[in-house]
C-alpha positions as a Markdown table, in Angstrom:
| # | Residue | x | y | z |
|---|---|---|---|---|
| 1 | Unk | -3.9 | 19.6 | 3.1 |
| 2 | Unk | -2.2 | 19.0 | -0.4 |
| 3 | Unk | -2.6 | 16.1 | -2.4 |
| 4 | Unk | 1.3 | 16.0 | -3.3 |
| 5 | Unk | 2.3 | 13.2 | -1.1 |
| 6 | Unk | 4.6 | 13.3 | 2.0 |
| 7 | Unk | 7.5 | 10.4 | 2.8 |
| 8 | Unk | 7.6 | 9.0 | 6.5 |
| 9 | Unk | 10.4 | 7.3 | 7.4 |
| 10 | Unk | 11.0 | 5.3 | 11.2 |
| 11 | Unk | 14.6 | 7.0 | 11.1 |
| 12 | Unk | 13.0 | 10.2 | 10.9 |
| 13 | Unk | 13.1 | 12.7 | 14.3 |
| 14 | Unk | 10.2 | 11.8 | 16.3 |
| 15 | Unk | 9.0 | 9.7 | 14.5 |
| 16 | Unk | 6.8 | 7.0 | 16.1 |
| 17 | Unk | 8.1 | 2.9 | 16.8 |
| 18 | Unk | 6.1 | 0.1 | 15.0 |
| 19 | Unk | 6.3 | -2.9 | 16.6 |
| 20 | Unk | 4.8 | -6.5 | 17.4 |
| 21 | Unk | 3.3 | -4.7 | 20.8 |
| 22 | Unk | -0.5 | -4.2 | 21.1 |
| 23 | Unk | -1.3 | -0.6 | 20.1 |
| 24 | Unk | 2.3 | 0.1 | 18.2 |
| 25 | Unk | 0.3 | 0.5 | 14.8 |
| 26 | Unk | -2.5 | 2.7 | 15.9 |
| 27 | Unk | 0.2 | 5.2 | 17.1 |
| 28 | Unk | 1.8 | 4.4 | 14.1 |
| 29 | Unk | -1.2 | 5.7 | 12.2 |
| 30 | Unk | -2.1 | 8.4 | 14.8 |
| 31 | Unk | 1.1 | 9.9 | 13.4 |
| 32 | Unk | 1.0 | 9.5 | 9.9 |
| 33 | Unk | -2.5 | 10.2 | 8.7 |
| 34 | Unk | -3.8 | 12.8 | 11.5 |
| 35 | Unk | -1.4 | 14.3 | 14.5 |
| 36 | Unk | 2.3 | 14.5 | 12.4 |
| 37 | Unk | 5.8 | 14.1 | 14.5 |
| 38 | Unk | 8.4 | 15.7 | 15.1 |
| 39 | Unk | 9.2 | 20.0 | 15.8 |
| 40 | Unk | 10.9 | 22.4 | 14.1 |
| 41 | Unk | 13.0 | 22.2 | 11.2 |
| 42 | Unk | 12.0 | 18.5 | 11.7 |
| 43 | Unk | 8.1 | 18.4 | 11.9 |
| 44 | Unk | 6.3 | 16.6 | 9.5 |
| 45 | Unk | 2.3 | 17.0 | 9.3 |
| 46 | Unk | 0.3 | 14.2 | 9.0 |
| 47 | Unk | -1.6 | 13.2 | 5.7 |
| 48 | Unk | -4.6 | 14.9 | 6.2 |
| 49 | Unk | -7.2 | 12.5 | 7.3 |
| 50 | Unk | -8.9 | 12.7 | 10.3 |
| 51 | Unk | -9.8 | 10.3 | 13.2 |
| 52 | Unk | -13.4 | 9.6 | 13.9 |
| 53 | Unk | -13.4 | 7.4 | 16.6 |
| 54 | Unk | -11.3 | 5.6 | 19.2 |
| 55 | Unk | -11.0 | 2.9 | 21.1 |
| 56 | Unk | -8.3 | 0.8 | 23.1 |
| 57 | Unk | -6.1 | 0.0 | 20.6 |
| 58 | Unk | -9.1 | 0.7 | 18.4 |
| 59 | Unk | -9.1 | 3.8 | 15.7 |
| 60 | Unk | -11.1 | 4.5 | 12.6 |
| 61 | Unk | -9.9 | 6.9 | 10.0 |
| 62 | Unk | -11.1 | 8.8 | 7.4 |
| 63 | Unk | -9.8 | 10.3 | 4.3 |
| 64 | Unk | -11.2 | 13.5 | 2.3 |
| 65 | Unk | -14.4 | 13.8 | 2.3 |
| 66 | Unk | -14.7 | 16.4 | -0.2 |
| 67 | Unk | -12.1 | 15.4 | -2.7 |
| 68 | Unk | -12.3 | 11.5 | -2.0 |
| 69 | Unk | -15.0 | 9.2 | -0.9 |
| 70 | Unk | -14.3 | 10.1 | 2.6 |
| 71 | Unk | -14.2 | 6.1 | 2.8 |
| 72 | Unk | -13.6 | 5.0 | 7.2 |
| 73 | Unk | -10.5 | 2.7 | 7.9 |
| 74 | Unk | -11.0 | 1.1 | 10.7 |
| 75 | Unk | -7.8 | -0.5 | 12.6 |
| 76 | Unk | -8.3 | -3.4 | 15.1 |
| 77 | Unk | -4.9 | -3.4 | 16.8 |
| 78 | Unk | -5.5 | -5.5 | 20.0 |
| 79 | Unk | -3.4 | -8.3 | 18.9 |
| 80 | Unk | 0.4 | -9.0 | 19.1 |
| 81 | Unk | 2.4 | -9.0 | 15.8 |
| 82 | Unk | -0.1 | -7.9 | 13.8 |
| 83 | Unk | -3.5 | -5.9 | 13.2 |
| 84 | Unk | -6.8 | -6.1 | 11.5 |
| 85 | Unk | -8.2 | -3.7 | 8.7 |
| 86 | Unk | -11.3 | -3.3 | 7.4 |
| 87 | Unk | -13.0 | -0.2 | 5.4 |
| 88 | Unk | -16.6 | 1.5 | 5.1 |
| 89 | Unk | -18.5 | 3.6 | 3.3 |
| 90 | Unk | -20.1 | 5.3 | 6.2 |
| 91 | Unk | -19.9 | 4.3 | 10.1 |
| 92 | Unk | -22.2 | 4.8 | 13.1 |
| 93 | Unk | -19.9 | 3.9 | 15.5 |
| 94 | Unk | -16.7 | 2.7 | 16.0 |
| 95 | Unk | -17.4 | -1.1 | 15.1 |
| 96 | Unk | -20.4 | -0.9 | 12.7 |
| 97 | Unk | -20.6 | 0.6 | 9.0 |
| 98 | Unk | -22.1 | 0.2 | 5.8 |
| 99 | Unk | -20.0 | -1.7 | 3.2 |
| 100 | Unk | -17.4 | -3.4 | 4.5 |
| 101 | Unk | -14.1 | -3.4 | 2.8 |
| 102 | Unk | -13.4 | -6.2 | 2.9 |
| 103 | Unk | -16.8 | -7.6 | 2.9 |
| 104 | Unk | -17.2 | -10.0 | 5.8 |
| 105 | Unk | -18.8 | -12.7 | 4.1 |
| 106 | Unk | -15.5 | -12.8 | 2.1 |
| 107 | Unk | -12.8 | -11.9 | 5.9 |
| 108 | Unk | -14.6 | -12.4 | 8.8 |
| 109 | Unk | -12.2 | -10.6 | 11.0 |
| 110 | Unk | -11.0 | -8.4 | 7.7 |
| 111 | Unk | -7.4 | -7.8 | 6.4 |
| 112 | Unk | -4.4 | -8.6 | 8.1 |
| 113 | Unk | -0.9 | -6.4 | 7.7 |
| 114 | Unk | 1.6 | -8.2 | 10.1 |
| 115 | Unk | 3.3 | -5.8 | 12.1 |
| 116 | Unk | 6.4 | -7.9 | 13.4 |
| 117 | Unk | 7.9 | -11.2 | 13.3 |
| 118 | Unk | 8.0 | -11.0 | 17.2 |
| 119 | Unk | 5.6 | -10.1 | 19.9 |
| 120 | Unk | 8.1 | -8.0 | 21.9 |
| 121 | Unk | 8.9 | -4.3 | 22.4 |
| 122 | Unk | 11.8 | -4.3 | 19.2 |
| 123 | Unk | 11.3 | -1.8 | 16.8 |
| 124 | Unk | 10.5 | -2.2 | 13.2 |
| 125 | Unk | 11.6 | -0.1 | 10.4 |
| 126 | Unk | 9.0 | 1.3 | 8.1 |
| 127 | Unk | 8.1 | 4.0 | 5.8 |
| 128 | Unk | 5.6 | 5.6 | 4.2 |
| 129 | Unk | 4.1 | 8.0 | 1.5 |
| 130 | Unk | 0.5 | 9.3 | 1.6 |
| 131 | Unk | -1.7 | 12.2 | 1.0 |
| 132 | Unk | -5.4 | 12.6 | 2.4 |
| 133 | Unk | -6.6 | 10.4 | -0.1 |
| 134 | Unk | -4.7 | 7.2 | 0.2 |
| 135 | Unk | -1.3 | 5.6 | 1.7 |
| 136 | Unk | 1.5 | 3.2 | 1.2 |
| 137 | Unk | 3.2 | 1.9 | 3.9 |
| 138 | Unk | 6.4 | -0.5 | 4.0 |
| 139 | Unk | 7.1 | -2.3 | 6.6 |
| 140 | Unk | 10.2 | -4.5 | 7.6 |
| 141 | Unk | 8.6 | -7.2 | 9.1 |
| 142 | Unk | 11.4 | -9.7 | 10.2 |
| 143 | Unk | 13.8 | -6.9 | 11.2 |
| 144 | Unk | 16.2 | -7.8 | 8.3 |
| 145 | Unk | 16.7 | -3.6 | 6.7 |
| 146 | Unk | 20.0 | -3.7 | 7.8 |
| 147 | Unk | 21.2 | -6.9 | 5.8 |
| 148 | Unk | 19.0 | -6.6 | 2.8 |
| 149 | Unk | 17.7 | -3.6 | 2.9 |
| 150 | Unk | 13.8 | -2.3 | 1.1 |
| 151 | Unk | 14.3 | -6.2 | -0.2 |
| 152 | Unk | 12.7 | -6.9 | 3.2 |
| 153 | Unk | 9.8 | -4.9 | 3.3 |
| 154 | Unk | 6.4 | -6.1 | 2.8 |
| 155 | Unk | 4.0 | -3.7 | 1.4 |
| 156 | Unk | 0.2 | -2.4 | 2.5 |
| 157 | Unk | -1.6 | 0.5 | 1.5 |
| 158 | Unk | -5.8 | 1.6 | 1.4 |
| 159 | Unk | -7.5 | 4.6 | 0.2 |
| 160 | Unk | -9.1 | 5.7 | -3.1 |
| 161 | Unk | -7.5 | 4.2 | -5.9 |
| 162 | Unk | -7.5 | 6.5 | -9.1 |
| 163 | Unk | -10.9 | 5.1 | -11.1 |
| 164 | Unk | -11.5 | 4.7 | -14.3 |
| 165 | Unk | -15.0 | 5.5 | -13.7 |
| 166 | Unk | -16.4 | 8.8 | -13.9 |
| 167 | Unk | -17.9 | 10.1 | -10.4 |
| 168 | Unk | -17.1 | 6.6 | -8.8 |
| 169 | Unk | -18.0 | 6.6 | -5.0 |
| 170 | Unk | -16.7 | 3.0 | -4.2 |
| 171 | Unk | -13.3 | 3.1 | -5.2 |
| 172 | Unk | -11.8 | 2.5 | -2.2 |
| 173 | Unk | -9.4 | -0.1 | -1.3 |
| 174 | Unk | -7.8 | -1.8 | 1.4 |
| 175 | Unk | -4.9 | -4.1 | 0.4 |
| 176 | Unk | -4.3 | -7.8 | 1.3 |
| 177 | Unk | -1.2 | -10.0 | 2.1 |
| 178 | Unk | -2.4 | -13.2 | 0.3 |
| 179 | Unk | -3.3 | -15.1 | 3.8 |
| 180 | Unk | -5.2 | -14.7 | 6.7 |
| 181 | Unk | -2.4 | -16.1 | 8.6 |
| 182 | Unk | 0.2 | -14.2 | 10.8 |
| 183 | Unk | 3.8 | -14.3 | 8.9 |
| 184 | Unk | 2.5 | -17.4 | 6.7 |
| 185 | Unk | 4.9 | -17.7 | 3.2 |
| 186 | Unk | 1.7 | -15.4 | 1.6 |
| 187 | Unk | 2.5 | -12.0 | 2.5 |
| 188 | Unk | 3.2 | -8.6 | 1.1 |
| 189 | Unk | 0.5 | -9.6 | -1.6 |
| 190 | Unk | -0.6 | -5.9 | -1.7 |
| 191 | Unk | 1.7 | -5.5 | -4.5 |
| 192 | Unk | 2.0 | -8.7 | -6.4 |
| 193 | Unk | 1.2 | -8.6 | -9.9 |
| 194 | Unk | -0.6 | -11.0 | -12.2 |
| 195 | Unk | 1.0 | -11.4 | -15.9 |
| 196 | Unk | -1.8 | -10.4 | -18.5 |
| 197 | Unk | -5.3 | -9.2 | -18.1 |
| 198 | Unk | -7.2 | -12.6 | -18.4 |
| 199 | Unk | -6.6 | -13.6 | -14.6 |
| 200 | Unk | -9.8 | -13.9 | -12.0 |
| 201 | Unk | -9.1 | -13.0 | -8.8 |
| 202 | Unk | -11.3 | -15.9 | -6.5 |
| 203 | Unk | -8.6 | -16.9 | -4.3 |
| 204 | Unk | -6.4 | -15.3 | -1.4 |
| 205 | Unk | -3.2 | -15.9 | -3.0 |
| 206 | Unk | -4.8 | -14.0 | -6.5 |
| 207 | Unk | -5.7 | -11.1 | -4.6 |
| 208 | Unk | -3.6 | -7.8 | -3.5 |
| 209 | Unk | -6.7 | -6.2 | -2.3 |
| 210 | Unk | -10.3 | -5.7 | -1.9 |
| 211 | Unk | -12.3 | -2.6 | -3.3 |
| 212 | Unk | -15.7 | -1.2 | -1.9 |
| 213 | Unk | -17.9 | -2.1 | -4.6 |
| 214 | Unk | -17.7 | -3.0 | -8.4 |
| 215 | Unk | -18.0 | -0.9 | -11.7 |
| 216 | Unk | -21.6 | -1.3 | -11.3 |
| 217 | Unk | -22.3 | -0.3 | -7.5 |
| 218 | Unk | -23.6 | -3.6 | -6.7 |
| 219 | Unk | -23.5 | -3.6 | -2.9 |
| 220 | Unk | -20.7 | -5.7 | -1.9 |
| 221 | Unk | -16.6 | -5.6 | -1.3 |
| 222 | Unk | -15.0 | -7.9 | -3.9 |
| 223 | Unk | -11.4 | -8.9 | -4.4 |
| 224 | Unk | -8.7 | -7.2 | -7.2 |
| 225 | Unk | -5.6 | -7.8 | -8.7 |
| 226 | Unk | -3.2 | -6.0 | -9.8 |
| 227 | Unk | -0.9 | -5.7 | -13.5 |
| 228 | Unk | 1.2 | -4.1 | -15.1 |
| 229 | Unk | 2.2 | -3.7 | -18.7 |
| 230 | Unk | 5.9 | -6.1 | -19.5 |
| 231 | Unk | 5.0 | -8.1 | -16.3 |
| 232 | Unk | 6.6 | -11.1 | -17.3 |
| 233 | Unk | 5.4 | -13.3 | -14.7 |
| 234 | Unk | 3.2 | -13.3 | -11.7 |
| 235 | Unk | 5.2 | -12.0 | -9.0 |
| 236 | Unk | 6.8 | -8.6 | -7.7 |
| 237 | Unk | 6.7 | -5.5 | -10.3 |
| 238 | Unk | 10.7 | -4.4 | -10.8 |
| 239 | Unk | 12.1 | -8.3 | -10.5 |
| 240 | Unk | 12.3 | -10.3 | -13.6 |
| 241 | Unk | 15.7 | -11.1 | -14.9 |
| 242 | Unk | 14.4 | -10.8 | -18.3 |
| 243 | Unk | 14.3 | -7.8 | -18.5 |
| 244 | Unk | 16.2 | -5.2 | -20.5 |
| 245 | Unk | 19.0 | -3.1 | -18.5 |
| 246 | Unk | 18.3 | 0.3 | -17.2 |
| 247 | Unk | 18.8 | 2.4 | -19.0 |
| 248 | Unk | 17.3 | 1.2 | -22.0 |
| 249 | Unk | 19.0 | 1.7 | -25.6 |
| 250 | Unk | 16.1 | 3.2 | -27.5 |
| 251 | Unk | 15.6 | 6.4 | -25.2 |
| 252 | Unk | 18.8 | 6.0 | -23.1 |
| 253 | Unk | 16.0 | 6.0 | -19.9 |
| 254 | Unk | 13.5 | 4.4 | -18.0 |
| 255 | Unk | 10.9 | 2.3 | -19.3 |
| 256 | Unk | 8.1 | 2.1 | -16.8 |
| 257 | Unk | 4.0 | 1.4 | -16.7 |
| 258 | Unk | 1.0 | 2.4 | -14.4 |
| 259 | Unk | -0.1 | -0.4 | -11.9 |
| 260 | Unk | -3.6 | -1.3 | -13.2 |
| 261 | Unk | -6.0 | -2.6 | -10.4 |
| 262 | Unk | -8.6 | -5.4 | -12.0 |
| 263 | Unk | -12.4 | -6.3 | -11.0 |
| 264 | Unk | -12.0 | -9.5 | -13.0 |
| 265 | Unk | -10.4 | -10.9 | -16.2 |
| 266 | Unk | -10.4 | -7.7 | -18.9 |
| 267 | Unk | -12.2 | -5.4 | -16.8 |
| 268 | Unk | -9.6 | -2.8 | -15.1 |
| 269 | Unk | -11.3 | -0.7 | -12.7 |
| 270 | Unk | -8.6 | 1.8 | -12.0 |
| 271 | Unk | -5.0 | 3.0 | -11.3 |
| 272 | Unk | -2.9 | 2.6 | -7.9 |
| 273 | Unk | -2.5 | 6.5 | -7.3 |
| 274 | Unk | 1.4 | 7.7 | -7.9 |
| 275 | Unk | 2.5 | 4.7 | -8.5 |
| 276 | Unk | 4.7 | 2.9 | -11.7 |
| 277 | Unk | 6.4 | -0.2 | -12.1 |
| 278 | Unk | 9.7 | -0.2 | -13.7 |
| 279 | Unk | 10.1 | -2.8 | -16.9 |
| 280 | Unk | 13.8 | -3.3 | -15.4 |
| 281 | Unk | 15.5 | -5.1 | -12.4 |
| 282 | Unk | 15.1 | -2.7 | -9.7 |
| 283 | Unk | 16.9 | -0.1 | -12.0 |
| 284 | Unk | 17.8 | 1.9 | -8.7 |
| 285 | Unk | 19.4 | 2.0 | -5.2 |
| 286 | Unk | 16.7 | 1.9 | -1.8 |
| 287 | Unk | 15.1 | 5.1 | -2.2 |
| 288 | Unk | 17.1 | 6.9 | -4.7 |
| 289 | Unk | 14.7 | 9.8 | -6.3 |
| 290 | Unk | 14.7 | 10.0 | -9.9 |
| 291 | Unk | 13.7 | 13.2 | -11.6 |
| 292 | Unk | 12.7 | 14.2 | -14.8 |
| 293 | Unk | 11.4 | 10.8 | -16.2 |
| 294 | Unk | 10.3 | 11.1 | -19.5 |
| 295 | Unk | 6.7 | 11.2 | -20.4 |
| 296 | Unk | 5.7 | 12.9 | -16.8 |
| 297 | Unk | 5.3 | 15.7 | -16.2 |
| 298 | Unk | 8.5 | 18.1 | -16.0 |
| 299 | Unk | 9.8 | 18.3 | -12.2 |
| 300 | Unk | 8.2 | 15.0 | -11.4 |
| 301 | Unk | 10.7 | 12.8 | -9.0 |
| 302 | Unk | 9.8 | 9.4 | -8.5 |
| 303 | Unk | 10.7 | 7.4 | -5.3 |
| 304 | Unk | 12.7 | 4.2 | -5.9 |
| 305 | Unk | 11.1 | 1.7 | -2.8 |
| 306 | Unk | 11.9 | -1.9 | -2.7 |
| 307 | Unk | 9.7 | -4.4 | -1.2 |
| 308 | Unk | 9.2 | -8.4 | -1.0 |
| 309 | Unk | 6.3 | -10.7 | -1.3 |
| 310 | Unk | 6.2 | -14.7 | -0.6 |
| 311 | Unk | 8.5 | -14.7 | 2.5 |
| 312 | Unk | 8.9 | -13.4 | 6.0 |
| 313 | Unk | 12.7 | -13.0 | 5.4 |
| 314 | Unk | 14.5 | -12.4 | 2.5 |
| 315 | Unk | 14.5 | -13.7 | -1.5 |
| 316 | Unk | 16.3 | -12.4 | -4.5 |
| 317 | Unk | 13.5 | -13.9 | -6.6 |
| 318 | Unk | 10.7 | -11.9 | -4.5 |
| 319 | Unk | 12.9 | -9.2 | -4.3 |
| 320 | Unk | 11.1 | -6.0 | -6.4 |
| 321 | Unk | 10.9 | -2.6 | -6.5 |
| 322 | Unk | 8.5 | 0.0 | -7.6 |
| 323 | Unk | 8.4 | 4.2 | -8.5 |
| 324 | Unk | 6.3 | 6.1 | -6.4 |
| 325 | Unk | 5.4 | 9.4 | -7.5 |
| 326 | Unk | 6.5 | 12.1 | -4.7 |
| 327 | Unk | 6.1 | 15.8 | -6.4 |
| 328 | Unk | 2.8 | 15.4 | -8.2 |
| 329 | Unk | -0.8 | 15.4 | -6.9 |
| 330 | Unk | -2.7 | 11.8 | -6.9 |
C-alpha cells in the first residue's frame, strides 16, 4: 500500500453505516483500514493495515510493520453509543499486550470515541483519511451534518505520529475526547489545541491523546497535547476571530502551521502526520481542496475538514477547521 492517504466518506457507494449499534464501528474499521468498499469504478481499498485478531464486536489492528511501529489497535465495541480504544506495542492475544496506549493505570477501560448520540439503528455521517500508518476519522456524532455541516463533527484519530526522534519505536498514538464519559460537554478533544508551549498536560481536559512511551523509552503510555504556531487561545485550530482574513495581504495566500504534539511543557515530541492548521477562520468551505499552497511541495492539495470540540451539538465558538494533507506521503 501507498502512504499518500485515501478520503472515506459515509456518502460514498458502499460504504459502511456507523452508528450507536453494538458492532457498527468495528465494521466501520473493517472497511477502512483492512477489507475496502465498494466495486468498480467505485471501490475504494482499505488503508493498508491488517487485522490480527477478532472477536464479537472485538478487533485489533495493526499498521505497517515495516515502515511504522506496527503498533496493535485494539477496538472494544460491545457497548451502545460508543466504543473503547486502546493501543500496544505487541499483543499475544486479542485482550493482552505490552504497553498499553493508553496505559491503564492512567484509563482503565482505555479511550473512548462516541459513536452516536443515540443507541438506535440511525446512521451517522463520517469520514475519513488514512494510510497504513495512521488515520483520522470525523464523525457526526449528534446527527446535525445537514444543519451545520463539518461544524458538527468531532474528531479521533491513532497511529504513528511523525517523530522528532530519530529511529523512535513508541510514537504511536491514540487520541482522546477530554472525558471518559459518553457525550459529556468534553469531547472531540483529539484536536484541541493549547496556546504556547509552556502547558503540562496532567488532566483529561489538557489532553488530545496519549502516546506509547516518552522521548526517553521509559515504559509507560503518557498523555500529549497538542499546538500550533498563532494559536491564539486554547481551543479548536482554524477558529479565532482574531485572526487575519484569508487570504492574507503579504503573500495574497494561506498562512498555515504544523500541528505540534507535546510530552510536557517545551518538550515537543513530534508532528500530527498531514496535517496543518490554518492561522485564519476556517478560510474554506466543508471539504473544499486547496492546491498549490505555498511552501509545499508543488501538486500538494490540502483537504479543508471542519470539526467541533466542547459540545455534542453545535457552537460557532468550537466551531474549527483544519488542512489535511491528501497528495503527499505521511
Amino acid at each position: 500500500m501507498s502512504l499518500i492517504p485515501n478520503v472515506y466518506k459515509s456518502t460514498d457507494p458502499g460504504a459502511p453505516q456507523l452508528s450507536g449499534q453494538p458492532g457498527s464501528m468495528a465494521m466501520l474499521f473493517d472497511a477502512l483500514l483492512v477489507d475496502g468498499y465498494g466495486s468498480g469504478a467505485n471501490q475504494k481499498p482499505g488503508m493498508g493495515w491488517t487485522k490480527a485478531f477478532t472477536g464479537s464486536n472485538v478487533r485489533v489492528f495493526r499498521n505497517a510493520s515495516i515502515i511504522g511501529t506496527g503498533f496493535f489497535l485494539r477496538l472494544d465495541d460491545t457497548a451502545q453509543r460508543s466504543a473503547l480504544l486502546r493501543g500496544f506495542a505487541t499483543m499475544s492475544d486479542i485482550d493482552n499486550g505490552s504497553d498499553p496506549t493508553p496505559a491503564t493505570s492512567l484509563k482503565p477501560t482505555g479511550s473512548r470515541w462516541d459513536k452516536s448520540s443515540v443507541a438506535t439503528a440511525e446512521a451517522r455521517p463520517w469520514v475519513a483519511v488514512g494510510n497504513e500508518r495512521f488515520f483520522y476519522l470525523f464523525v457526526d456524532t449528534s446527527g446535525q451534518l445537514a444543519q451545520y455541516g463539518g461544524g458538527a463533527m468531532h474528531p479521533h484519530y491513532a497511529g504513528d505520529i511523525t517523530s522528532l526522534k530519530p529511529g523512535d519505536k513508541h510514537h504511536y498514538v491514540v487520541s482522546y475526547k477530554g472525558s471518559d464519559n459518553e457525550l459529556s460537554s468534553s469531547i472531540g478533544y483529539g484536536l484541541r489545541g493549547q496556546s504556547g508551549w509552556s502547558n503540562s498536560f496532567t488532566s483529561d481536559t489538557s489532553t488530545s491523546c496519549f502516546i506509547g512511551r516518552n522521548s526517553a523509552a521509559v515504559p509507560g503510555a503518557i498523555r500529549c497535547g497538542l499546538s500550533a504556531d498563532g494559536l491564539y487561545s486554547s481551543g479548536s485550530f482554524g477558529s479565532s476571530s482574531q485572526y487575519p482574513p484569508y487570504p492574507y495581504a503579504a503573500n495574497n495566500g494561506l498562512l498555515y502551521a504544523p500541528v505540534v504534539v507535546f510530552e510536557g511543557p517545551y518538550a515537543p515530541r513530534g508532528f500530527l502526520p498531514g496535517l496543518y492548521a490554518p492561522v485564519h477562520r476556517r478560510p474554506f468551505p466543508e471539504m473544499t481542496v486547496v492546491s498549490d499552497v505555498g511552501g509545499l511541495p508543488a501538486g500538494t492539495q490540502l483537504l479543508a475538514k471542519g470539526y467541533i470540540i466542547d459540545t455534542t451539538g453545535y457552537s460557532e465558538t468550537y466551531h474549527g477547521q483544519v488542512l489535511i494533507d491528501i497528495a503527499n506521503a505521511w
